[in-house]
N, C-alpha and C positions, 0 to 999 in steps of 0.2 A: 504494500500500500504506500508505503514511503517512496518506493521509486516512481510509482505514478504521480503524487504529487508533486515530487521534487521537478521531476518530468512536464509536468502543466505549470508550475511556476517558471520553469525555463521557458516552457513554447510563448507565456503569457508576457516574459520581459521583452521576448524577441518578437513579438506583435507589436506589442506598446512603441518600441525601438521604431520600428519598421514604419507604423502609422505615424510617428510625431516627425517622421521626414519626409513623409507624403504629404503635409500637408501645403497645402497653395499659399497661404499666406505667413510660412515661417518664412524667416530673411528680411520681412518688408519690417519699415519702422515705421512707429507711429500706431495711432489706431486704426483698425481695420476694423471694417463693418461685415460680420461672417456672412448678411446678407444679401453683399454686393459680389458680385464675380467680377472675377479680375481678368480684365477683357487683355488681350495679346494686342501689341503696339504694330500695325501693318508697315511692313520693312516697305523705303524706297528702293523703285526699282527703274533705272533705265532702258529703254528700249528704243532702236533707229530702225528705222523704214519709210515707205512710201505711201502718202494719206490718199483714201477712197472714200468718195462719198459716195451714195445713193440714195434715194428717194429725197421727198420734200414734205417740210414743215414737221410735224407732230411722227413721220413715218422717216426723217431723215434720220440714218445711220451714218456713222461717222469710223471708220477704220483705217490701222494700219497696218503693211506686210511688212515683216523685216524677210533680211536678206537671207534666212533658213525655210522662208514661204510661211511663216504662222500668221494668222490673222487675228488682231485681237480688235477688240470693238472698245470705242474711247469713248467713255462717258465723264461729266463736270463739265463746270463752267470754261473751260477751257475747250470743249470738243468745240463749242460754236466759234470758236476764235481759227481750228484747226479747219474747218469745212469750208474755209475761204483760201488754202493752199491745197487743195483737192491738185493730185497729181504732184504734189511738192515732195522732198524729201526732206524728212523731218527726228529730232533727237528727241524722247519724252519721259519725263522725269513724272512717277507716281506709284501709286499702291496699284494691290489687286484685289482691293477689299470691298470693291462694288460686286455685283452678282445682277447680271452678267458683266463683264468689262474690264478696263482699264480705268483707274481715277487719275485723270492727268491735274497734275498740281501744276506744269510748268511746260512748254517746250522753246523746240530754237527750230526755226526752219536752215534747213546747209543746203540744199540747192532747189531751184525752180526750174523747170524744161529744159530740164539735163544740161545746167549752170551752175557753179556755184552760186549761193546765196547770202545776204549779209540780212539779219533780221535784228531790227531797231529801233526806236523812237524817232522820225524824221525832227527835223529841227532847220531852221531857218539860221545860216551864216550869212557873212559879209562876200565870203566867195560863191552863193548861192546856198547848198541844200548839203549837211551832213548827218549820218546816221549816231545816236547813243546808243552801242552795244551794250548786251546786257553785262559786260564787263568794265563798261562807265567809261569808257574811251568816245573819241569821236572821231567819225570816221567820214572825210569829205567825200561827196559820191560827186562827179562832176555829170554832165550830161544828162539830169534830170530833168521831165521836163516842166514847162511851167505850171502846168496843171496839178502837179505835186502838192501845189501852196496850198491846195483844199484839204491835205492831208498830214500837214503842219503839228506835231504834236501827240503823231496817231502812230502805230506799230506798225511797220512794213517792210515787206519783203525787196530785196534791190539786186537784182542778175547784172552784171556787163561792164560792171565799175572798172576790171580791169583792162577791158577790150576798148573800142572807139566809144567815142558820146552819143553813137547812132544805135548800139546795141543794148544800150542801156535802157533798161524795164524792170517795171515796179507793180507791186500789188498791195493791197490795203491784207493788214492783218486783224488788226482791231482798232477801231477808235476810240477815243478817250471822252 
């Protein structure tokens, strides 16, 4: 009888043991509420490819292929800003904690109709029109055209900056 108990006292310390380090909220400090769960923090994740739109309004989808052919579908406030480079290629910085989707928190358009691309805050110089990267430089675009001036302020995409002034083209990305 003594070795069964001694036996159940053993199995009972190594239960105890085993349960006080499963549980979810040793290691945290502070007070914890036993009747909140403690939600997992959705890792940023990068992804480059090429954005596809289809349909319109309430049925428009917004997608990107990277360059292993996956398709992922981008949703936030960001996908409307992404559905005006339709056919662009683009870097996109987010979680995958939508369902279905991608949550894009950020992206950069790097090229437009098989171009490189510079994507920035247009801004009005003394030498005409240069772009704010999202790396806070500025970047003189020459050869823009004067039409541009309606888009003074606004996010946009610029091809041809390094070729002649005739090749150079621009597209609205988001307005401010």
């Amino acid at each position: 009888m003594e070795m069964k108990c001694s036996r159940i006292i053993t199995m009972a310390a190594a239960f105890s043991a085993f349960a006080s380090t499963d549980n979810p909220n040793s290691g945290l400090t502070g007070p914890v509420d036993p009747m909140q769960p403690i939600l997992p923090v959705p890792s940023m994740t990068t992804i480059a490819g090429r954005i596809s739109v289809t349909g319109v309004g309430g049925d428009r989808l917004v997608e990107l292929r990277d360059g292993f052919g996956n398709v992922y579908g981008l949703v936030g406030s960001e996908a409307s800003s992404l559905a005006r480079v339709d056919g662009g290629d683009v870097v996109v910085r987010g979680t995958f904690d939508a369902n279905p989707g991608f949550m894009v928190d950020e992206f950069e358009v790097t090229a437009m109709n098989g171009h490189p691309a510079l994507d920035g805050v247009l801004q009005m110089i003394d030498e005409g029109f240069a772009l704010r990267l999202t790396d806070g430089s500025l970047r003189v675009v020459p050869g823009l055209a004067a039409e541009c001036a309606e888009h003074v302020d606004a996010r946009v995409w610029v091809t041809g900056w390094e070729e002649d002034a005739e090749a150079v083209q621009s597209g609205l990305i988001a307005a401010v």
